[in-house]
C-alpha positions as CSV (number, residue, x, y, z in Angstrom):
1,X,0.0,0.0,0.0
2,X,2.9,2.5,1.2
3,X,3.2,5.4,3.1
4,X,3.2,8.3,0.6
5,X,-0.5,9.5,1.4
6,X,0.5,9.6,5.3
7,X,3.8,11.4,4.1
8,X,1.3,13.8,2.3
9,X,-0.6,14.7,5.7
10,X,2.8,14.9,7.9
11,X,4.9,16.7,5.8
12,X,3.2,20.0,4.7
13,X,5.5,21.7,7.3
14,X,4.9,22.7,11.1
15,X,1.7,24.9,10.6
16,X,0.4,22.9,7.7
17,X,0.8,19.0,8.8
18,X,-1.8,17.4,9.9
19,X,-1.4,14.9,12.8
20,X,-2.2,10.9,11.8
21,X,-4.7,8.9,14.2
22,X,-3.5,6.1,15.8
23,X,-4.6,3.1,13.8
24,X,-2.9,5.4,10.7
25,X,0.3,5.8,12.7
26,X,0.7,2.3,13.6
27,X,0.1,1.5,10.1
28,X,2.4,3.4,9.0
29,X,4.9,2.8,11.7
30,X,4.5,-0.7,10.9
31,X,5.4,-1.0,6.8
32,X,8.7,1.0,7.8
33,X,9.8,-1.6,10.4
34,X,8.2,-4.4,8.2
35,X,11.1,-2.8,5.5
36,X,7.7,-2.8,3.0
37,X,9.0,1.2,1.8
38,X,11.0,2.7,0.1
39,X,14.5,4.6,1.4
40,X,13.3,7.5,0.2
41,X,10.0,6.8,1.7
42,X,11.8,6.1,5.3
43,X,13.8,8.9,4.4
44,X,10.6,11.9,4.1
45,X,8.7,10.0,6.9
46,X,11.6,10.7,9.3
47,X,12.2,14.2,8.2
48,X,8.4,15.4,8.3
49,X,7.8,13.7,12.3
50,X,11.3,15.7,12.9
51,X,9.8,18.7,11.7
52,X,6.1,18.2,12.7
53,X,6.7,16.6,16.1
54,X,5.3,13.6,17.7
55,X,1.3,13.5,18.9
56,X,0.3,11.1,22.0
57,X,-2.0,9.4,19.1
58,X,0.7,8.9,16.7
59,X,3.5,7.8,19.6
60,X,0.7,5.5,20.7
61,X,0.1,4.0,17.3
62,X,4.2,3.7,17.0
63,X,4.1,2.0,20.1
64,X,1.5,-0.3,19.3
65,X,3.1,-1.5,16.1
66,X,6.1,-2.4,18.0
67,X,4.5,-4.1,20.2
68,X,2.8,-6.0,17.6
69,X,7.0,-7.2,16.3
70,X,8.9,-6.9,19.1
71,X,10.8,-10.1,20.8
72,X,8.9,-10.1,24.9
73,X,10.3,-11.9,27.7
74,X,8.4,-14.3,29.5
75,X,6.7,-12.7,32.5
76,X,9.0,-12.7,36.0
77,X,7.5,-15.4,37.8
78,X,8.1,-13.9,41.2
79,X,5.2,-11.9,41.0
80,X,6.8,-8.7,40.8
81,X,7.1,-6.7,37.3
82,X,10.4,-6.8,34.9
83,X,12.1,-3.8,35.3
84,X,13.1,-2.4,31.7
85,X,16.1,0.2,31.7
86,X,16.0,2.1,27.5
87,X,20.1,2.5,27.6
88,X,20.5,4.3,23.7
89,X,22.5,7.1,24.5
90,X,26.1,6.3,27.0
91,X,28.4,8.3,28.0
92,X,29.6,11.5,27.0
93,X,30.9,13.8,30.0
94,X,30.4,11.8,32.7
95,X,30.6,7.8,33.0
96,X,27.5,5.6,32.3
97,X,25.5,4.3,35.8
98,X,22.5,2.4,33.8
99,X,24.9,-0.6,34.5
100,X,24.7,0.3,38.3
101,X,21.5,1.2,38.1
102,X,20.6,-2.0,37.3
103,X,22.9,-4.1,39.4
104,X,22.2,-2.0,42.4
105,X,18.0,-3.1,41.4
106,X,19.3,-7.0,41.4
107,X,20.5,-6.3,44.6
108,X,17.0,-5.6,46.1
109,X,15.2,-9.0,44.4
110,X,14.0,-6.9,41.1
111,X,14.6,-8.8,37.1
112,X,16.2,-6.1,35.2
113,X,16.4,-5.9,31.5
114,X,18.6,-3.7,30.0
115,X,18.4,-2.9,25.8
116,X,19.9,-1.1,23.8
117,X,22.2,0.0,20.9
118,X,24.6,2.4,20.0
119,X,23.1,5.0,18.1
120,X,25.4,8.2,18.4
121,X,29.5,7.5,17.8
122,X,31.8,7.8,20.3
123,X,29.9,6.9,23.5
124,X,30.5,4.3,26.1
125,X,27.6,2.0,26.0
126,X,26.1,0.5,29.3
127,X,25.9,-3.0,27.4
128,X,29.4,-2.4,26.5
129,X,30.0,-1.8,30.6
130,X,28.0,-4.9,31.1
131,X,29.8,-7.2,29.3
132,X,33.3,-6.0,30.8
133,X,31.0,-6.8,34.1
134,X,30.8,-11.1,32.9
135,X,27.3,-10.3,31.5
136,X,26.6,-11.2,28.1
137,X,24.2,-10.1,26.1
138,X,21.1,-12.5,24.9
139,X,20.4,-13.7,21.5
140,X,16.9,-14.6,22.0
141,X,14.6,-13.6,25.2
142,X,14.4,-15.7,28.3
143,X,13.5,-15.7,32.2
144,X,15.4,-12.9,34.0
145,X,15.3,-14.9,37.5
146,X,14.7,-12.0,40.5
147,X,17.8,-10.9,41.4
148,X,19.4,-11.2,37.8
149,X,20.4,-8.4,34.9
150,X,19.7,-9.1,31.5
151,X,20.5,-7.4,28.5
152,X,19.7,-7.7,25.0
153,X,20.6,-5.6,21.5
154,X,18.0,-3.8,19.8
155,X,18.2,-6.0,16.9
156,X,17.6,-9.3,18.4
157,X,14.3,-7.4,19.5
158,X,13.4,-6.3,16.4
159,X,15.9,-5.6,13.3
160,X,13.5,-3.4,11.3
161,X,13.9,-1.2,14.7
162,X,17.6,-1.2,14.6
163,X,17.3,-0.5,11.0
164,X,15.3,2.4,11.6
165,X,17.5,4.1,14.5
166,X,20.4,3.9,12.4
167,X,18.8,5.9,9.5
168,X,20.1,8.9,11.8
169,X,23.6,7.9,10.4
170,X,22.3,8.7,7.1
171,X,19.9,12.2,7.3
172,X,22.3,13.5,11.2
173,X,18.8,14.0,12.1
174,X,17.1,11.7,15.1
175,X,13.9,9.6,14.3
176,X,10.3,8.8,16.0
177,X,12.1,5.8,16.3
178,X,14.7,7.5,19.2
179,X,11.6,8.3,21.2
180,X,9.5,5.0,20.6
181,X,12.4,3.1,21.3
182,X,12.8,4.3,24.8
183,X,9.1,3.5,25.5
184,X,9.7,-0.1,25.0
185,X,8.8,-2.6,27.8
186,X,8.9,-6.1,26.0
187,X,7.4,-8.8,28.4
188,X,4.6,-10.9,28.1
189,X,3.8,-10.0,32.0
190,X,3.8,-6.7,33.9
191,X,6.6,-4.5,33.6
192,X,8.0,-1.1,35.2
193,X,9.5,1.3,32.6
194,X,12.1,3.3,33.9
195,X,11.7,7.1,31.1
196,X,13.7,9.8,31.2
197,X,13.3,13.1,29.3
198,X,16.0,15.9,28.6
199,X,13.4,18.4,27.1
200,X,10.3,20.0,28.8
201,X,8.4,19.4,25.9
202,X,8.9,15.4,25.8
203,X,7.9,15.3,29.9
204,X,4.1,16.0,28.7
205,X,4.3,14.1,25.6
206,X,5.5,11.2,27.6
207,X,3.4,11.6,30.7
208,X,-0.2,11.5,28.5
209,X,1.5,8.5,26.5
210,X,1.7,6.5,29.9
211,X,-1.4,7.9,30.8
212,X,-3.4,7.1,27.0
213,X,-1.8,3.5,27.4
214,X,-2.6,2.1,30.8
215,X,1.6,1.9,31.6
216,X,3.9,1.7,34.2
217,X,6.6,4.0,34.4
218,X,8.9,5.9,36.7
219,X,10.1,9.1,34.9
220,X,12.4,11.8,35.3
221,X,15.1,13.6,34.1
222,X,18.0,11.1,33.2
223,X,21.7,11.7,32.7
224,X,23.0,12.9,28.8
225,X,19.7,11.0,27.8
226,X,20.4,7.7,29.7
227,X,17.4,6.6,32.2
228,X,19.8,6.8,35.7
229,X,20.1,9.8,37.6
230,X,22.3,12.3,37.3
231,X,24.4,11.7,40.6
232,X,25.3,15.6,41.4
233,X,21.8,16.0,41.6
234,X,18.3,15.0,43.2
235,X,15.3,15.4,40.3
236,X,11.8,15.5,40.4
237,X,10.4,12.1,40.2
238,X,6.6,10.9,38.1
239,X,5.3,7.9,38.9
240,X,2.6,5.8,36.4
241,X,0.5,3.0,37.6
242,X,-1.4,1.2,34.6
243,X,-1.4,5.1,33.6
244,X,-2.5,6.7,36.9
245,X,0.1,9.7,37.4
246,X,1.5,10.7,41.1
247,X,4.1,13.1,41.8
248,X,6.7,11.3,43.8
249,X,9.5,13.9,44.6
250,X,9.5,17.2,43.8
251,X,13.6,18.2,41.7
252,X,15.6,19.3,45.2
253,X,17.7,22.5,44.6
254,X,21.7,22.8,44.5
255,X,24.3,20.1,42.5
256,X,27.2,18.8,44.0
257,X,31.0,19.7,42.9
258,X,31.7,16.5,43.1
259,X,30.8,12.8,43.7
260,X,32.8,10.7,46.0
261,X,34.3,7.9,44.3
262,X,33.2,8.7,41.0
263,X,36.0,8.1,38.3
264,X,37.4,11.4,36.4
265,X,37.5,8.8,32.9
266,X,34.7,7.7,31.2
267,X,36.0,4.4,29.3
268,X,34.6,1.0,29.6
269,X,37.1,-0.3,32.4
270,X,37.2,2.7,34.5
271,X,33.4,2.7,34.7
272,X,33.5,-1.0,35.5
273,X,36.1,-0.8,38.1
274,X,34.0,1.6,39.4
275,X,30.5,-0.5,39.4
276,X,32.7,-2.9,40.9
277,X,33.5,-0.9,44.2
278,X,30.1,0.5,44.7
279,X,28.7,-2.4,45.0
280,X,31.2,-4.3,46.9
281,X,30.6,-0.7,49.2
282,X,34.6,0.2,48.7
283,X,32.8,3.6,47.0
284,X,29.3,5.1,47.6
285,X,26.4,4.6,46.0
286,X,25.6,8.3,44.8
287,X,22.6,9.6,46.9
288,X,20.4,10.4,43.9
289,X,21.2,7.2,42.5
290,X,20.2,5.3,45.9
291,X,16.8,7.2,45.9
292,X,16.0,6.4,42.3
293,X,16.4,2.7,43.6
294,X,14.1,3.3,46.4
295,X,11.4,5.0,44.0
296,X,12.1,1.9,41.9
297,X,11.3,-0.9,44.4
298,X,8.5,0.8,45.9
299,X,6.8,1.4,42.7
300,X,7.5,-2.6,41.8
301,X,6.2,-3.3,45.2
302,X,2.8,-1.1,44.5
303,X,2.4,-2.7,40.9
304,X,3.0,-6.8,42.3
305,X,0.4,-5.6,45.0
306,X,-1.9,-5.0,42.2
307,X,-1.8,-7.8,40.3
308,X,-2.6,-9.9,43.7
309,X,-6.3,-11.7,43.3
């Protein structure tokens, strides 16, 4: 069928596009991962949403036609929900702490699945982290056993996905795929999202997506556009419950000069060395980071209550 009379309604420019509905968007969301268009197609698709902007109906449809192709886990059979931790960005200025993030989660009893891919050069990658940390990545889903990281590469979740993030490569301009990506919570069973935003604008966009799709979610802002927190600084924290919003912590003022412990390099082993200590306590776990683990586990906690007969 093709795309080029959805292109025709998205790509008359910001005041003239018209936004799709969301059986059209997963439609059309769906021929570009099924690799059923055109480069040039993929091409002017990407360019008008980067000009137009996402809509909550058109994320949603995005969103449903990846959950229509992506790989899911099995749900955790502890009763509690699989953590998912987006990790697309790494490190730039400081080093990457999704890898602690997500150990530090094991630690209190939580499954924690980690995916990802690079999709800007010259970052350190959290999977790149875990696997200098003995944890390799999965070809294929499986149980993550309470307790346990996993992590898996975008395209053993869904190659038409990967295919579509690395467009960027091509046109230097992000894709919807960047945002849908990060909204991705493949399990067959309950699971918590862990979001982060870097613009004011994507906080709403993302908060009435939770909200239009029944999710969980714990968002906030992240650090250089990965999901854990910053750890100069204390943000404000949302909370979703099968799309139910509460304000958990309002952002507390100041940022610290520095973080005890925290390596001065950003390269895979320094950032391992550095998981390493943390969590054998030679180094602290940063305070913002050890209340983002709190919000975490109370939030699973809330969600395995509710699935309780």
């Amino acid at each position: 069928m093709g795309i080029s009379h959805y292109i025709k309604e998205i790509g008359r420019g910001a005041r003239g596009a018209k936004a799709l509905e969301r059986a059209q968007a997963a439609d059309l969301f769906g021929q570009v991962l099924d690799g059923k268009v055109s480069d040039l197609e993929v091409g002017a698709f990407c360019v008008a949403m980067r000009i137009k902007g996402e809509t909550v109906d058109e994320m949603c449809g995005f969103l449903d036609a990846l959950d229509a192709r992506v790989a899911t886990f099995p749900a955790c059979t502890h009763g509690r929900p699989l953590i998912v931790l987006p990790s697309y960005n790494g490190a730039r200025r400081l080093p990457v702490l999704t890898p602690l993030l997500a150990l530090l989660l094991a630690r209190e009893g939580e499954s924690v699945l980690l995916h990802g891919m690079r999709t800007e050069a010259r970052r350190i990658l959290a999977s790149d982290v875990l696997e200098s940390l003995g944890i390799a990545a999965l070809a294929a889903p499986e149980p993550i056993a309470a307790g346990s990281v996993a992590h898996m590469g975008t395209a053993a979740l869904l190659p038409g996905l990967a295919r579509l993030l690395a467009v960027r490569e091509v046109i230097g301009l992000r894709t919807p795929a960047h945002s849908a990506v990060k909204l991705v919570a493949p399990c067959s069973g309950p699971a918590l999202l862990v979001a982060s935003y870097t613009h004011p604008e994507y906080f709403e966009l993302l908060g009435a997506t939770f909200a239009a799709r029944g999710a969980h979610a714990l968002l906030s802002r992240g650090l250089e556009g990965e999901v854990a927190a910053d750890p100069r600084r204390q943000p404000r924290y949302d909370a979703y419950v099968a799309g139910m919003h509460q304000l958990l912590q309002e952002q507390q003022p100041g940022t610290a000069d520095e973080v005890p412990g925290l390596p001065d390099q950003i390269d895979i082993a320094s950032t391992a060395d550095y998981t390493r200590r943390v969590l054998a306590g030679q180094a602290p776990v940063p305070a913002p980071l050890a209340q983002q683990v709190q919000h975490i586990v109370r939030l699973s906690r809330r969600i395995a209550q509710r699935q309780r007969p």
